[in-house]
C-alpha positions as CSV (number, residue, x, y, z in Angstrom):
1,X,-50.5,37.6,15.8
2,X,-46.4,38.2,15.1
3,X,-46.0,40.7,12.6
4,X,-42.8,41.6,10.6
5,X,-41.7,45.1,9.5
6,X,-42.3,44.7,6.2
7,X,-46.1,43.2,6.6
8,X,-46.8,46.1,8.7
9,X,-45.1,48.8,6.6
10,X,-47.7,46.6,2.9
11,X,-50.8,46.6,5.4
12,X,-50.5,50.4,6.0
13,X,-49.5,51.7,2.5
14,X,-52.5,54.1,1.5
15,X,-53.9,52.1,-1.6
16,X,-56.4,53.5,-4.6
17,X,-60.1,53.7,-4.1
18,X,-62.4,50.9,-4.9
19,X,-65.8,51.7,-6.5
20,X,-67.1,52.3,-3.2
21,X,-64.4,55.1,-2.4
22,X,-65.2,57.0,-5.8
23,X,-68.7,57.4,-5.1
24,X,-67.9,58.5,-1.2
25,X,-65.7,61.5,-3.2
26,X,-67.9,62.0,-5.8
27,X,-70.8,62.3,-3.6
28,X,-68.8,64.8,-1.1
29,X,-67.5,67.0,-4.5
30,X,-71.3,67.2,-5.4
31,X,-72.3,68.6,-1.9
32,X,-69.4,70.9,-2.0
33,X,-69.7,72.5,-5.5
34,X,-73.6,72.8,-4.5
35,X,-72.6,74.4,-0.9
36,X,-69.9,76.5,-3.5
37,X,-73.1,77.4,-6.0
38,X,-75.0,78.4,-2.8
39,X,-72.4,81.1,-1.5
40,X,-71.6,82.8,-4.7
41,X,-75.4,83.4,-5.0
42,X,-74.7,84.6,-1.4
43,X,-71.6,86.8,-2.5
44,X,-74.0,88.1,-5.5
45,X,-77.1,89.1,-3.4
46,X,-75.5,89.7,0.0
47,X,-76.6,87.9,3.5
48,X,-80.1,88.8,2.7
49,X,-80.8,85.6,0.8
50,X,-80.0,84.4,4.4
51,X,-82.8,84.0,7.2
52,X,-80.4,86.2,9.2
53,X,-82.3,89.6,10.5
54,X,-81.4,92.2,13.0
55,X,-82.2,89.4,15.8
56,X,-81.2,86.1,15.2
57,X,-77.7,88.1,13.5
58,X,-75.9,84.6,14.2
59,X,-77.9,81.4,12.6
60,X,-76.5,78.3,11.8
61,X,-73.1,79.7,10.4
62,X,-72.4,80.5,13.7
63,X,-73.2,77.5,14.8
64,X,-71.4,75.2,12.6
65,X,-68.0,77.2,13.3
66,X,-68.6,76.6,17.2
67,X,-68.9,73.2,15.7
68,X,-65.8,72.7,14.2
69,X,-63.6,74.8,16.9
70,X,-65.3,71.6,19.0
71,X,-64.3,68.4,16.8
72,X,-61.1,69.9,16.7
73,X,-60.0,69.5,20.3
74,X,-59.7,66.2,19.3
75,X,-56.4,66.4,18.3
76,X,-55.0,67.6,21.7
77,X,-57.4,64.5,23.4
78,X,-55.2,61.9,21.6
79,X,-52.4,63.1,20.1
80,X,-51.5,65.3,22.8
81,X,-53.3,64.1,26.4
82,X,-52.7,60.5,25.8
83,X,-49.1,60.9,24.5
84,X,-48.1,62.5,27.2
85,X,-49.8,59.9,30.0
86,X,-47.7,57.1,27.7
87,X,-51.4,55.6,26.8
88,X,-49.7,53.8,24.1
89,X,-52.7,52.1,22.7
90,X,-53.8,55.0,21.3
91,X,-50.9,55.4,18.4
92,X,-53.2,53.9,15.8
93,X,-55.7,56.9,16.3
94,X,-53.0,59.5,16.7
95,X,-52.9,60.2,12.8
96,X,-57.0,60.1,12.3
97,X,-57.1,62.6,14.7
98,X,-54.6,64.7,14.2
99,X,-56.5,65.4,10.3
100,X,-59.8,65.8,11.7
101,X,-58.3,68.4,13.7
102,X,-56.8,70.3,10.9
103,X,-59.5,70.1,8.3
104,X,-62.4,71.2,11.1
105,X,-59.9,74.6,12.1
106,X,-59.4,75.4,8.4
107,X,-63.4,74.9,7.8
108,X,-63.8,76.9,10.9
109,X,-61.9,79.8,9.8
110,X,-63.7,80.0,6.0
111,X,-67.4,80.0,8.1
112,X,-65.7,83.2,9.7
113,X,-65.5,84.6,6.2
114,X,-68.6,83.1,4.9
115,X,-71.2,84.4,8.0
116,X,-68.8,88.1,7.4
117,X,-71.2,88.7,3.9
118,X,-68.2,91.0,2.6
119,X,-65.0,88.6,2.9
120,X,-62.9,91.8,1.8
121,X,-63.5,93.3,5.2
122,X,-61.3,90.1,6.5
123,X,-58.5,92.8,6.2
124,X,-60.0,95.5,8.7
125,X,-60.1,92.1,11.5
126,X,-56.4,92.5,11.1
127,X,-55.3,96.2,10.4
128,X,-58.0,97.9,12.8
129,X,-58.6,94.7,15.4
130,X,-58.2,95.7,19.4
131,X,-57.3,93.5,21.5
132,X,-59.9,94.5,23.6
133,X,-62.6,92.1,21.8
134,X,-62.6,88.6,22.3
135,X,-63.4,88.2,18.5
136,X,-59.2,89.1,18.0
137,X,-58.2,86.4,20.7
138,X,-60.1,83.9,18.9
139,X,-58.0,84.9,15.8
140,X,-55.0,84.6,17.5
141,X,-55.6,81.2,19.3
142,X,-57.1,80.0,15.9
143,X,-54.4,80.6,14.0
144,X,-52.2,79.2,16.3
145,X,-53.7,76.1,16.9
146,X,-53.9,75.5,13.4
147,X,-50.1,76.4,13.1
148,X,-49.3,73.5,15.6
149,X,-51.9,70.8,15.0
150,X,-50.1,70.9,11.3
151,X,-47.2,70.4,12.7
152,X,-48.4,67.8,14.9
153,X,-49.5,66.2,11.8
154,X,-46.5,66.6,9.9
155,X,-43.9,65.2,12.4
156,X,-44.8,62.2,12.9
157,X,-45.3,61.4,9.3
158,X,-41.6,62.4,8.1
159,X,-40.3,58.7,8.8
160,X,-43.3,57.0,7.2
161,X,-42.5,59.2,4.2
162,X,-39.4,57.6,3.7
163,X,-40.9,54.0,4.2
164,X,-43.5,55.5,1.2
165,X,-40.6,55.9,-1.3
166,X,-39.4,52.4,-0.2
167,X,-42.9,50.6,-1.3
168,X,-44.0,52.6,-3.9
169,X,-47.5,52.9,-3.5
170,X,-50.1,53.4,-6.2
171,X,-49.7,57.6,-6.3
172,X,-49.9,59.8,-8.7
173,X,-46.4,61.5,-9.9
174,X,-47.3,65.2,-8.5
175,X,-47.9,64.1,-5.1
176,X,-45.1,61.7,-4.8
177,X,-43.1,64.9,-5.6
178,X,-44.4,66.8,-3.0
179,X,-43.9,64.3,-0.4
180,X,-40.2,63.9,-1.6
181,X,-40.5,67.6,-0.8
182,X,-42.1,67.0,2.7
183,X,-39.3,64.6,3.1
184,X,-35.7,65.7,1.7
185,X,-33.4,64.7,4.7
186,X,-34.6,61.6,6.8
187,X,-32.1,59.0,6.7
188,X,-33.5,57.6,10.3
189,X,-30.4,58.2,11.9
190,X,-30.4,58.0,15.9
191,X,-29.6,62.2,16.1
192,X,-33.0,62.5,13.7
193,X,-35.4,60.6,15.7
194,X,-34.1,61.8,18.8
195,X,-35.1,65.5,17.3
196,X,-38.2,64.2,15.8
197,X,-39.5,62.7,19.1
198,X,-38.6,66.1,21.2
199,X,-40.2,68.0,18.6
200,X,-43.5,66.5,19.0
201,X,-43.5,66.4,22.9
202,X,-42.9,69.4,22.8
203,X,-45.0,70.7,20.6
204,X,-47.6,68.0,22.9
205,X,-46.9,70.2,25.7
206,X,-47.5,73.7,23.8
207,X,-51.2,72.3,22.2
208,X,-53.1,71.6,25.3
209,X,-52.9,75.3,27.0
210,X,-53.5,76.6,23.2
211,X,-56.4,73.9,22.7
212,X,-58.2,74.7,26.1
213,X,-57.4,78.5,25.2
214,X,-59.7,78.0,21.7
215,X,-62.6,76.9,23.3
216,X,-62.7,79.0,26.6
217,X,-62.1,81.9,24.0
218,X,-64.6,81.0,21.7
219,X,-67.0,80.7,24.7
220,X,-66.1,84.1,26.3
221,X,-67.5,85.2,22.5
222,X,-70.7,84.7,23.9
223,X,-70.3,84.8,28.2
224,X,-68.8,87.9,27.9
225,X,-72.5,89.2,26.7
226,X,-75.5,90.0,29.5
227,X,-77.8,88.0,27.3
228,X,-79.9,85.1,29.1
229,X,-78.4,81.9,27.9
230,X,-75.2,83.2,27.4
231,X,-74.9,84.9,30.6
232,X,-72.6,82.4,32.3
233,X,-68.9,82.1,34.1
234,X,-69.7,78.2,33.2
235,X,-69.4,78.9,29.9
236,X,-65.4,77.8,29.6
237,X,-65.7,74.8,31.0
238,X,-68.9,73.7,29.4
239,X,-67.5,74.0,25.7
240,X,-63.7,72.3,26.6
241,X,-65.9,69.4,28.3
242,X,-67.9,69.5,25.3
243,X,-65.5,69.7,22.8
244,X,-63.3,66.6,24.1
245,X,-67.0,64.6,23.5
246,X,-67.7,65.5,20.2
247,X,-64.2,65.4,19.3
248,X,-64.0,61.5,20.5
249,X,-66.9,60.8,18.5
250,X,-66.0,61.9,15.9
251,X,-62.7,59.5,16.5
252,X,-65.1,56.5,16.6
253,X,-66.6,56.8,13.5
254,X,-63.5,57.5,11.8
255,X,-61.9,54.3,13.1
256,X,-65.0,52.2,12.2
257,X,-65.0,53.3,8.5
258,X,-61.2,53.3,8.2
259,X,-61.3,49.4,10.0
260,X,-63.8,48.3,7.8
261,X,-62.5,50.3,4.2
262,X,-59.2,48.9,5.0
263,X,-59.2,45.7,6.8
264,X,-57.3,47.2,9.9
265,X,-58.8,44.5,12.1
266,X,-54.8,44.4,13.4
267,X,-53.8,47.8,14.1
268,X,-57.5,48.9,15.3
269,X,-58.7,46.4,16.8
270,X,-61.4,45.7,19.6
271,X,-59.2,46.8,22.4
272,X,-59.1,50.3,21.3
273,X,-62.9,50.5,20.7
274,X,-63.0,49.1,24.0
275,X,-60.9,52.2,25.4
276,X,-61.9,54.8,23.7
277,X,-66.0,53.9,24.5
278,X,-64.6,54.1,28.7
279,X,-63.5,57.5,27.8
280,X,-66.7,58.5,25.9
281,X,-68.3,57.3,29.3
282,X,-66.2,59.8,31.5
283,X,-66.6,62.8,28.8
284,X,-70.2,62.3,28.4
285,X,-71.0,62.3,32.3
286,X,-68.5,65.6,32.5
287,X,-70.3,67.3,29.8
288,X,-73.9,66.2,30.9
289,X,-72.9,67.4,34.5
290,X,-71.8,71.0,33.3
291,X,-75.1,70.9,31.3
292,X,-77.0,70.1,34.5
293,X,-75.2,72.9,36.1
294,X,-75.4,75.3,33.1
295,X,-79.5,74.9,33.0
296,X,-80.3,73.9,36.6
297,X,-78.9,77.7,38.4
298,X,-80.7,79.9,36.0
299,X,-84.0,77.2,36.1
300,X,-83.1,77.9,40.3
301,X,-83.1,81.6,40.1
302,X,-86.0,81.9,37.9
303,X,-85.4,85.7,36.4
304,X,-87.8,86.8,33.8
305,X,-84.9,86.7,30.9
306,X,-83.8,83.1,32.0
307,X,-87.8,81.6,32.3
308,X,-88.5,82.6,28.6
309,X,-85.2,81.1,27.4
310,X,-85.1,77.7,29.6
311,X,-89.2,77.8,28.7
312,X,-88.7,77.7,25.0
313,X,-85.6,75.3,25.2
314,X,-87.5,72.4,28.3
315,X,-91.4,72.8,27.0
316,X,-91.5,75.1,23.8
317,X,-90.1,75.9,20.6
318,X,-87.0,74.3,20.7
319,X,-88.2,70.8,23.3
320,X,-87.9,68.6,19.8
321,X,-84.4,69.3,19.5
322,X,-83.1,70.3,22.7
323,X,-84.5,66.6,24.8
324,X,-83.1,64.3,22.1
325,X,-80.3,66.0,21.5
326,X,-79.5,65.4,26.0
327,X,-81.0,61.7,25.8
328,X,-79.7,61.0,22.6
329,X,-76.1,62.5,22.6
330,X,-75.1,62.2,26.1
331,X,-77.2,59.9,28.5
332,X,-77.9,57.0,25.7
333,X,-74.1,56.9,25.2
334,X,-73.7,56.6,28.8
335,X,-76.2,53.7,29.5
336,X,-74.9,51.8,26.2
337,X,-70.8,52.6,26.8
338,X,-71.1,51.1,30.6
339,X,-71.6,47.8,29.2
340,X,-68.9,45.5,27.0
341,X,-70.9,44.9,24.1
342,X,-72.1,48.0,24.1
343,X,-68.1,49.3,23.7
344,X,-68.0,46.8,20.5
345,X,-67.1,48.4,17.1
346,X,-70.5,48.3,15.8
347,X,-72.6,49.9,18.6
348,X,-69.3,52.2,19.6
349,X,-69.9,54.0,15.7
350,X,-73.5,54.2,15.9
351,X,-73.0,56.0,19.4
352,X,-70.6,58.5,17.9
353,X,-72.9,59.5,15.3
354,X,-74.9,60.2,18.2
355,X,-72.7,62.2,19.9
356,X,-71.6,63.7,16.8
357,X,-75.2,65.2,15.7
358,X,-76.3,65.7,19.0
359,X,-73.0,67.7,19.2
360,X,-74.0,69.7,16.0
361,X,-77.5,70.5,17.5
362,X,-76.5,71.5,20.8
363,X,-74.6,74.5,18.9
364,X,-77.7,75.4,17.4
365,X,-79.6,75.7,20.4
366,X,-76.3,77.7,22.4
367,X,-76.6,79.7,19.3
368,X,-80.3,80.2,18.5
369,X,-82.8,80.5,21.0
370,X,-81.0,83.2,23.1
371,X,-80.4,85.7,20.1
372,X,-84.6,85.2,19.8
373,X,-84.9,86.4,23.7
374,X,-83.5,90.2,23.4
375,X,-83.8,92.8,26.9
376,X,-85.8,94.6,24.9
377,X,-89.4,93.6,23.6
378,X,-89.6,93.2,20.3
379,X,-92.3,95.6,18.7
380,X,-93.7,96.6,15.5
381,X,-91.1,94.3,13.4
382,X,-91.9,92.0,10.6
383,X,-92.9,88.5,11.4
384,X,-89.8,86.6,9.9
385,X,-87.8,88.8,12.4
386,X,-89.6,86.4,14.8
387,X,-88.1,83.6,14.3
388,X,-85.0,81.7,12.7
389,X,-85.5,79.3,10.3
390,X,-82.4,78.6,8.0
391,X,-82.8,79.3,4.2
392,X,-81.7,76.8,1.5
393,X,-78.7,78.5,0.7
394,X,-77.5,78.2,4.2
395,X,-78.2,74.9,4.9
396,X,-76.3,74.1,1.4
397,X,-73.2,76.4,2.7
398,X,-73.4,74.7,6.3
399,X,-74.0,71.0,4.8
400,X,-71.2,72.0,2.1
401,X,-68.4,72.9,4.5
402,X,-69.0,69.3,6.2
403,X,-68.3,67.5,3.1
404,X,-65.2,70.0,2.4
405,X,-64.0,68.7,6.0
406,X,-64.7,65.4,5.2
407,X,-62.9,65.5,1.7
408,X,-59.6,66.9,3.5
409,X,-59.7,64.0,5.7
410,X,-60.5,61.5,2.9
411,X,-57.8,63.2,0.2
412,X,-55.6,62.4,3.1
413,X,-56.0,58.8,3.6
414,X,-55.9,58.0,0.2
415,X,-52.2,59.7,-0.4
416,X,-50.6,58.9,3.4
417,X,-50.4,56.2,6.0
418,X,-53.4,56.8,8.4
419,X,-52.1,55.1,10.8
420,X,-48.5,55.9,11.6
421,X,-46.2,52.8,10.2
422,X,-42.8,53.6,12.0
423,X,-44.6,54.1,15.4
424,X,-46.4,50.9,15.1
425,X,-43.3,49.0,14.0
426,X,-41.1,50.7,16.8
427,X,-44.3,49.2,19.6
428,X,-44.8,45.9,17.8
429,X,-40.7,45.3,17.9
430,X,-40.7,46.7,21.5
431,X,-43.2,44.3,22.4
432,X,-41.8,42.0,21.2
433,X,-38.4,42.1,22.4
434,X,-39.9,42.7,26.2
435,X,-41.9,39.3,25.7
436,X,-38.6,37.7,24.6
């Protein structure tokens, strides 16, 4: 279907919420200010209202921010990856992921602060940090990665903010302002989206070492330790090939709801759930292959350590978790994907919430299970010290900081574009004019 400017430019205006969209916010704003409640009682009482003890030290704060560094990688998979290799059917996804990137690094950095107990020791990771602990390099990369996926955000939407002020969407008068501020210059001249474009391959270029650097970092946290389960030089490898699944899922179910909210049918459109459930194919046999390798050398070697942790993950404690979230969140997507109808919008989003909470569980069980294994035997200790098992407030700080992510992303669709307008005008025209 032959598409003008302008019906492009009307079809991707952001638009106000419909009843449906109020109650998605309003549900999100009642799980955050809960998750808030939960961490001021936290702040009041200190991490002992937390299941936290001198064993399990990490629980699922931990876990959530390994999480989040994950689903951000995202933004380097399309925005970055697929730019570069000109995969030019992935422009209507560029924005969605580009957000989920940003709102996953800035809810990673505040579980830092939250699983810290005293956020006014934040200061002392700065003034008396050595660069001799991995803890600072994951500071460093954070930041930075942050620093460019908003700028990798940001570029791309400086023409479409002067398309904005052309169509006057429905927003209110204080935003408008500050996207007149986002925007003072852009006249569209050739010179500007010469700069424009450089800036953002550029900037293309720069994200994928930094990306790759976040997650092999924020691995060494735990390879860099003797402890059985995190004892690994597989470690790097297995979160980046992790992190590019979860972060694809996460994609998926993003494009379905956006599709269906906003009658997108024409910008994301079967083709691209098509693609992106190939690629799902090839991540999710990478990362089930580095899990093979990450269990099947230790299970091989067979040192005491190792046989309690692989015991409790393959037969014990942790079996109801740790098989469905392998069947579940990597082989099911791979027997489903191989198939066309399987790579169809409506099984493609049920598969990436699949991968998505498999994704979510499987950084409870890296986390978990090998802080309950310790070299030495644990003696004469109270029976909570035993085992992990999350208190309320934590699971309302953990679930809380999910719907903070989730309102960052949603905030954002309803006041910009989702999918970039000038970009899809500049392809559709292109097209075009290649056909003629």
């Amino acid at each position: 279907m032959e598409m003008n400017s302008e019906k492009i430019a009307r079809d991707l205006m952001p638009v106000k919420f419909g009843k449906a969209g109020k109650i998605w916010v309003y549900i999100l704003l009642a799980i955050a200010a809960f998750g808030l409640y939960a961490y001021t009682k936290q702040l009041r009482f200190g991490l002992g209202i937390t299941a936290m003890r001198d064993y399990a030290s990490w629980g699922i704060y931990i876990s959530n921010f390994v999480f989040f560094v994950a689903i951000s990688l995202v933004g380097s998979l399309i925005t970055a990856v697929l730019r570069l290799t000109n995969a030019n059917w992935s422009t209507p996804l560029t924005r969605i992921a580009e957000i989920i990137a940003v709102a996953a690094i800035v809810f990673a950095s505040l579980i830092i602060v939250i699983d810290m107990g005293r956020p006014d020791r934040l200061l002392h990771l700065f003034a008396y940090g050595r660069l001799q602990s991995p803890i600072i390099w994951d500071v460093i990369v954070i930041t930075t990665y942050l620093f460019i996926s908003l700028l990798l955000l940001y570029f791309p939407l400086i023409p479409d903010l002067k398309i904005m002020q052309k169509y006057n969407p429905p927003i209110p008068g204080f935003i408008r302002k500050i996207q007149k501020w986002m925007n003072p210059n852009w006249v569209g001249s050739a010179d500007q989206k010469k700069l424009v474009e450089k800036a953002i391959k550029i900037l293309s270029i720069i994200i994928i070492p930094v990306a790759l650097a976040i997650h092999t970092v924020t691995s060494w946290l735990f390879a860099t330790t003797y402890r059985p389960g995190w004892d690994s030089t597989n470690f790097g490898a297995y979160f980046v090939s992790g992190a590019f699944l979860v972060g694809a899922g996460g994609v998926v179910i993003a494009m379905y709801a956006l599709r269906r909210t906003y009658k997108l049918e024409d910008y994301i459109t079967e083709k691209h759930f098509d693609h992106m459930g190939k690629l799902l194919v090839l991540l999710s046999l990478l990362y089930l292959y580095f899990n093979i390798n990450e269990y099947l050398v230790p299970a091989f070697k067979m040192k005491k350590p190792e046989v309690e942790h692989l015991t409790g993950l393959f037969t014990g404690d942790y079996a109801a978790i740790f098989w469905p979230v392998i069947l579940l969140g990597m082989v099911i997507p791979v027997i489903v994907l191989l198939f066309p109808k399987g790579r169809r919008p409506v099984p493609m989003f049920i598969i990436g919430i699949l991968v998505v909470a498999g994704a979510w569980f499987k950084r409870f069980l890296i986390v978990t299970p090998t802080l309950l294994h310790p070299f030495l035997p644990m003696y004469d200790v109270p029976g909570n010290y035993l085992h992990y098992s999350p208190t309320w407030e934590e699971w309302s700080i953990t679930i809380g900081s999910l719907a903070g992510a989730l309102l960052i992303v949603t905030f954002f669709v309803r006041y910009f574009p989702i999918v970039p307008i000038a970009e899809t005008i500049h392809e559709r025209n292109t097209k075009n004019h290649d056909q003629n």
